[in-house]
N, C-alpha and C positions, 0 to 999 in steps of 0.2 A: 504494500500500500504506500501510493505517495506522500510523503511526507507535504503538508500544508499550510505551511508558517505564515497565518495574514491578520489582519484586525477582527476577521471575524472569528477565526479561532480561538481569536483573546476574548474574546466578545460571550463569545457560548460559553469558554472556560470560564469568565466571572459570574456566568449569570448559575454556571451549576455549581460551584463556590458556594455562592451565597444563598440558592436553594436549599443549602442540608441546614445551615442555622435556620434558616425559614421552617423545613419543614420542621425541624424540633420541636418549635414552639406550634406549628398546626397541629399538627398529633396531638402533642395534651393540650390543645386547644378542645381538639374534637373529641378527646377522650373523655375529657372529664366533661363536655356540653352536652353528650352524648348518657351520662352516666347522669346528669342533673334531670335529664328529661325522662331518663327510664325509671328511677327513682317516683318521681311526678307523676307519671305515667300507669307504674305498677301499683303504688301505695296505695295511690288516691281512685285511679280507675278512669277511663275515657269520658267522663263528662266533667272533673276535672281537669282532666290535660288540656280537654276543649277549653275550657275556659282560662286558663294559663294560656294557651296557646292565642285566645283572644285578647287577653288582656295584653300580653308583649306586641300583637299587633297594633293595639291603640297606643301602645307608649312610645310603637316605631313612627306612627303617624306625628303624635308630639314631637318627637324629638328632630325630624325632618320638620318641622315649622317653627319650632321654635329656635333650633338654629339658625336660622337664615341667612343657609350656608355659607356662612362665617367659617366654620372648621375646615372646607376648602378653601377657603380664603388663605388661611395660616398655614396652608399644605403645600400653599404656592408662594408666597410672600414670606415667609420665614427663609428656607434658604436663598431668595434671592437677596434679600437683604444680609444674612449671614457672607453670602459672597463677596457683597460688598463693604464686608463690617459695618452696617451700622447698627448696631446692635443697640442703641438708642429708639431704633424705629421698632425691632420685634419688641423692646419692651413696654413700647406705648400701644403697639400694636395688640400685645397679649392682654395688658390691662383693661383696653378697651373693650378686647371680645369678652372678657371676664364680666364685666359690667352690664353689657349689655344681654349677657347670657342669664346673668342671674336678674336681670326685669323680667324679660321675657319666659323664664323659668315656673319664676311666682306665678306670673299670671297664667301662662298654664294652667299650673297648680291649681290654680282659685276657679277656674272655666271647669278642669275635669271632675271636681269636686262636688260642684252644684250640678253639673249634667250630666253625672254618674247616671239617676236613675231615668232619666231621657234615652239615655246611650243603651243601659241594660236591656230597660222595656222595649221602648220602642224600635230598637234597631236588631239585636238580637235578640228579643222575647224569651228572656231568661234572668227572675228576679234575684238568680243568684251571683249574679255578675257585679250587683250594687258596691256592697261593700268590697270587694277586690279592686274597685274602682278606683274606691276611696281611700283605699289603701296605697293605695298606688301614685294616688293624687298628692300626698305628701314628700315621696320619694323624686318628683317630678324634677326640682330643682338642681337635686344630686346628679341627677342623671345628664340634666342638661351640660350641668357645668364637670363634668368627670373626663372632656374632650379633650379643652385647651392646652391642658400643661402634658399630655399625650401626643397631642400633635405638634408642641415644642420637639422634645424626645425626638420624635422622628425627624422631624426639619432639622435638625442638630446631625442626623445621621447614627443617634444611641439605639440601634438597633436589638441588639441583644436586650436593655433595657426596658426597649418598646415592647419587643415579642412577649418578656417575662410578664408585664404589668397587664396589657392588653390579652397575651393569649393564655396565660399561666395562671397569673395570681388571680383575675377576675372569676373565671372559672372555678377553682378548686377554692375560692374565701365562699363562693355559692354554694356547691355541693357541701362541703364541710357546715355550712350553715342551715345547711336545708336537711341533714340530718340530725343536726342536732336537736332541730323544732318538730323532726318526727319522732325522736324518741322520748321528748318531752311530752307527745299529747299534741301535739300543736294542729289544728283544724287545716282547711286548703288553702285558709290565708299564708301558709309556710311558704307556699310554693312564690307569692309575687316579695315577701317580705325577706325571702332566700335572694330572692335575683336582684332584687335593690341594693341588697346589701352588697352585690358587685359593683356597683357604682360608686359605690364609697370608699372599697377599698381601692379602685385604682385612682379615684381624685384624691385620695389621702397619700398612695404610694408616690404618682407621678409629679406630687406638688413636692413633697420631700427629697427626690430623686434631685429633678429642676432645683432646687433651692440649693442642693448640696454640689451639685456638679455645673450646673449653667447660674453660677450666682447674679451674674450680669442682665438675668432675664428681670431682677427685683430691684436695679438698679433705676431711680428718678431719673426720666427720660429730659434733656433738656432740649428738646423741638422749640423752633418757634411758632406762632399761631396757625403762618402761612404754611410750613413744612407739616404740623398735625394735620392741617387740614387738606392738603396734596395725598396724605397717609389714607385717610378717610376716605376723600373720592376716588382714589384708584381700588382700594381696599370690598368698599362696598359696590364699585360699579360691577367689579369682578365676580364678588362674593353669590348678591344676590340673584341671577341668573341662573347659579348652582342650585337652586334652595327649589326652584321648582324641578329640577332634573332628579334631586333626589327624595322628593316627594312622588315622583312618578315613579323610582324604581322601583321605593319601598312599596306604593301601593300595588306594582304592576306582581310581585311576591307574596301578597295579602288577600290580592282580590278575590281569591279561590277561596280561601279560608273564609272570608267576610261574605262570601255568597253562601257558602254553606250553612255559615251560624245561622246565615238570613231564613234560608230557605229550612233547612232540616235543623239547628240547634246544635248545640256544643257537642252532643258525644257525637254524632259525624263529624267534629272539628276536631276532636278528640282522636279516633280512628284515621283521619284523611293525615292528619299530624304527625301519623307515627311513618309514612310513605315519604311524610318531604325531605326531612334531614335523610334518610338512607339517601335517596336520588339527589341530594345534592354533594354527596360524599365524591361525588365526580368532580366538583369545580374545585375541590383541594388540591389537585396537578397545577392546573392554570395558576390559582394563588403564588404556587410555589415560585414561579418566575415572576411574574407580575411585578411583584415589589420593585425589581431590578430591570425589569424586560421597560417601563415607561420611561421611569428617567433616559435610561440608555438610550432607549430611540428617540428622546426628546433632544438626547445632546448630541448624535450622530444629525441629526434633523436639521439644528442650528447650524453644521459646516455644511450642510447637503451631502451627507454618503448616503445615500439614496438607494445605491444599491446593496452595499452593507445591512440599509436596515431591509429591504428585501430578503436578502438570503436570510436574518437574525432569524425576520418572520418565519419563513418556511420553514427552516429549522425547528423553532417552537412548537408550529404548525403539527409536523412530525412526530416531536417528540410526546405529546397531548393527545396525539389521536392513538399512537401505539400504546400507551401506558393506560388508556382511559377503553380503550375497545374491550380487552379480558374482562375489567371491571364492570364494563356492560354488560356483554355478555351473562356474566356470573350473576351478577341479580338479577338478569330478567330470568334466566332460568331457575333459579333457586330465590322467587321472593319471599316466597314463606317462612322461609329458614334465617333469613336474614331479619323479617319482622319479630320471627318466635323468639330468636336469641336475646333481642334487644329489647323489646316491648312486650312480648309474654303471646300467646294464646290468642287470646280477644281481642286482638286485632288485627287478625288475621283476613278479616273482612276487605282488608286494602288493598291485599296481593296486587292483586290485576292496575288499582290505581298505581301502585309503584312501579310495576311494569310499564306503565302510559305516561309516567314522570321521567324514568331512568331515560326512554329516548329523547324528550326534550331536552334534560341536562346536558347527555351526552355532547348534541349539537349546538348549545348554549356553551361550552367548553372549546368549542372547537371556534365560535364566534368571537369567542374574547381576545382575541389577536387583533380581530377587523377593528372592532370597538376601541381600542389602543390607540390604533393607528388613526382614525377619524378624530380622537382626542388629539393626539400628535401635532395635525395638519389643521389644527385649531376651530375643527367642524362640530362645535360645542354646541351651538345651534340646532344641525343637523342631527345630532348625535339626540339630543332633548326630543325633538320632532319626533324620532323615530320613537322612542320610548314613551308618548303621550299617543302614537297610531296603535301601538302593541297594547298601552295599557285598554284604551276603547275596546279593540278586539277582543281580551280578556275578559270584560265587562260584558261584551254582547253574549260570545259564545258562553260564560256561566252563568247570564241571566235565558240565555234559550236551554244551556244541557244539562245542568241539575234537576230541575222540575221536570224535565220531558218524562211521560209518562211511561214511555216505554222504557224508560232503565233508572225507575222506581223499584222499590220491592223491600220487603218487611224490614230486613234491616239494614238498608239506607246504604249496601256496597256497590248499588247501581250510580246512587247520584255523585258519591263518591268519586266513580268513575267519568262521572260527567265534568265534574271539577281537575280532575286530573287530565283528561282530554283535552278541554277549554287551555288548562295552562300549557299543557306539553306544545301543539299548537300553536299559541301564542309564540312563547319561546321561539318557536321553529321560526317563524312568521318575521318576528326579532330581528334573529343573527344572521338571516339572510340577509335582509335590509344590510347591515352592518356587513356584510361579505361583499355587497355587489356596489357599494356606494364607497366599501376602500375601493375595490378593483377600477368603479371609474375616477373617481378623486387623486389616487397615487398608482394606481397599475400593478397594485399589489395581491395578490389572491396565495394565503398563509397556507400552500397545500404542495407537498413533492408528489412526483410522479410515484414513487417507490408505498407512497401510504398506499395502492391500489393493490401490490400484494399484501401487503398487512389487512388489507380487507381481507382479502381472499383465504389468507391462514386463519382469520380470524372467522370469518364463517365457516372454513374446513373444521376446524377444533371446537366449535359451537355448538356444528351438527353433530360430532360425534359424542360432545357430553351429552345434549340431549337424547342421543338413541341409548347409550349407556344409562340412562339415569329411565329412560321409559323402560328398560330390561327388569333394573332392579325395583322398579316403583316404588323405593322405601325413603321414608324419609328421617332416617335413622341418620342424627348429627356425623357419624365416625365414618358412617360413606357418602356423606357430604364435604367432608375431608374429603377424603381417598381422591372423588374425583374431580373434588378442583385444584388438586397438589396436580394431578395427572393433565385435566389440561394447560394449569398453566405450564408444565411441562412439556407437552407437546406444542402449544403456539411458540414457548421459545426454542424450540427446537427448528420449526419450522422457519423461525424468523432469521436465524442464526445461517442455516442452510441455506436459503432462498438469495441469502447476498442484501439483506434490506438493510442491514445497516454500513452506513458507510464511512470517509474518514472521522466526519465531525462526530459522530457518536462514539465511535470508538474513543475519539479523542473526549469526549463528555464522559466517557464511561470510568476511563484513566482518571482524568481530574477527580471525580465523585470520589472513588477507591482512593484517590493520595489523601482527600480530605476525610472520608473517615475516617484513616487508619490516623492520624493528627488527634483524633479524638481518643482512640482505644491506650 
């Protein structure tokens, strides 16, 4: 193999570098997020999870308005001003968003509070919603302001920091909190007064962090009147623009959930809850680059290597769709066993919905390169549009296929499935947008030739666990081992033989292996 000593070599090798610190912290991200919801799930029973599950959808709604996307603001405007040192501006800058976060907090607070029992009744038809409401209504503030001095952190570039506070510590101060209020006796209020208390420990960690390490962020800013207010209008012209794009995203991931409560009530929101986190167990690859894959192609972008960020794409492209097909694969044949392990029994009713979710993610995975890249080329505009046409569609298709009568039925796995339809769909519907509006914007299309055998293994080894698993029709956990050890043994065999990977992977493969063995 030839040897290929170029930028973009360097390019791939930092971005799989910095993927194993990333993934560290996503794994007990998703381990212990995953253990907080089974807990929730098991203890309490599907019509509380539904309502857990509702209740984080109304606080992701808050917290998308009442930032006003300000926290992108700081995602952007922090290092460029750290480039510049003036670190006079990120401190006025972060005081500011401080301030204005904890207005806009309270009042929150004081809105969810009085129209808890509006929101319960009237909108989900369920008077047990009230007091979770209200519970939650207090916690509002926390939550709003637990952002800023995290997205210091990162605009500083304290990554490990970020990961621990963000995907570590918030996580397991919850679970460790939400058992202790079930071995106490504690009713389902456990469940919103667990999760709040994630908020507190990472605005209590990340402000102590900031204070000890970036002391200069606490430093009295000495702007003058003209210079604050130059801070201000680039700050918020920037800012607010954001605030409706991630009001759409969050609602465009809820709106299933919020048809359901509507239409069929919490324990279908309960059961369809236990199908999202598996299916979205997919966009933890994407994550993995992500972090590294933006900036990078923001700073190749600024000199124009154009084609650089071309090949980065494809690359990525590749590497996402190989790593993510097995994974597909594997729950959509085995979803029972995936929902039993994690969720139990009774909710086993979602199968099929998780099946109808895992191929949107999949494809949703494979989009997040396009969506980069439209960010990149500064089609933030474009990028919004697209995600206010997908959110409608969402909207329509779950206010037609939940209720349809014909995929009704006594306990509620048809509408279920309507909701999972609607969203898989939408998705699709999405990243297409996003795929053919890079390809005419920058001529980019994030796909090698070579992903079209990885199909082809990939269905060879699919059909064959399926005929093997219709053989033994059992659904006995230890030859559910057996044979997913087997095919993923077989597709990488196949993948290995076929010639699909080529220098850059190898050369990714290398780098991975020097960096873990740096850790052992």
């Amino acid at each position: 193999m030839k040897k290929n000593n170029n930028p973009l070599d360097d390019s791939l090798k930092l971005i799989a570098k910095t993927s194993i610190i990333v993934f560290i912290g996503l794994v007990m991200s998703k381990l212990l997020g995953y253990a907080y919801r089974i807990i929730v799930a098991r203890y309490y029973g599907p019509e509380v999870y539904g309502l857990f599950s509702l209740v984080t959808m109304v606080l992701g709604i808050i917290l998308a308005v009442s930032s006003l996307g300000l926290l992108d603001g700081l995602a952007r405007f922090i290092p460029q001003y750290r480039g510049k040192k003036e670190s006079n501006r990120i401190s006025y800058l972060l005081k500011l968003t401080n301030k204005i976060l904890l207005v806009t907090g309270i009042i929150s607070a004081v809105l969810l509070f009085f129209l808890s029992e509006f929101i319960a009744v009237n909108i989900f038809h369920d008077i047990d919603l009230v007091n979770l409401l209200k519970i939650l209504s207090f916690f509002v503030p926390i939550a709003v302001l637990s952002s800023p001095f995290l997205n210091a952190l990162r605009g500083y570039e304290l990554i490990s920091s970020y990961s621990f506070v963000y995907n570590i510590l918030q996580n397991l101060v919850r679970v460790l909190t939400l058992v202790i209020l079930v071995v106490l006796g504690c009713g389902a209020s456990s469940s919103v007064v667990s999760y709040c208390i994630g908020f507190l420990a990472v605005l209590i960690t990340s402000y102590l962090i900031c204070k000890y390490k970036l002391p200069e962020l606490f430093v009295k800013s000495n702007l003058s009147k003209q210079e604050k207010t130059q801070v201000r209008k680039s700050f918020f012209s920037y800012s607010f623009p954001l605030m409706f794009f991630s009001i759409a995203s969050m609602l465009f991931y809820w709106i299933d959930s919020f048809f359901l409560g509507y239409f069929k009530g919490a324990e279908s929101v309960g059961f369809y809850n236990a199908a999202v986190p598996i299916a979205l167990m997919l966009s933890m690859i994407p994550e993995l680059f992500m972090q590294l894959f933006f900036p990078m192609i923001n700073r190749h972008y600024s000199n124009k290597d154009f084609e650089l960020i071309k090949q980065v794409s494809k690359q990525l492209g590749k590497w996402i769709f190989m790593v993510n097909l097995p994974l597909f694969i594997l729950i959509f044949v085995f979803p029972g066993a995936a929902i039993n392990i994690l969720f139990g029994s009774p909710y086993l009713v979602s199968e099929n919905a998780l099946r109808i979710l895992i191929f949107g993610s999949f494809i949703a995975s494979i989009g997040t390169i396009s969506n980069n890249l439209l960010s990149m080329a500064g089609k933030s505009k474009l990028v919004l549009m697209d995600m206010v046409i997908a959110c409608l569609v969402n909207v329509i298709l779950n206010f037609i296929l939940i209720p349809m009568p014909v995929i009704m039925s006594i306990d509620n796995s048809l509408g279920i499935n309507g909701a999972a339809l609607a969203t898989a769909l939408s998705m699709v519907f999405l990243n297409m947008l996003f795929f053919f509006q890079a390809k005419k914007s920058l001529g980019i299309i994030p796909i090698r030739i070579k992903m079209i055998s990885i199909l082809f293994i990939g269905l060879i080894s699919g059909f064959l666990l399926m005929y093997l698993r219709s053989i033994f029709s059992s659904s006995n956990i230890f030859l559910i081992v057996v044979l997913t050890i087997g095919f993923l043994g077989v597709y990488s065999f196949l993948v290995l033989i076929s010639k699909s990977l080529d220098y850059n992977d190898w050369s990714i493969i290398s780098a991975i292996y020097r960096k873990i063995r740096t850790f052992s």
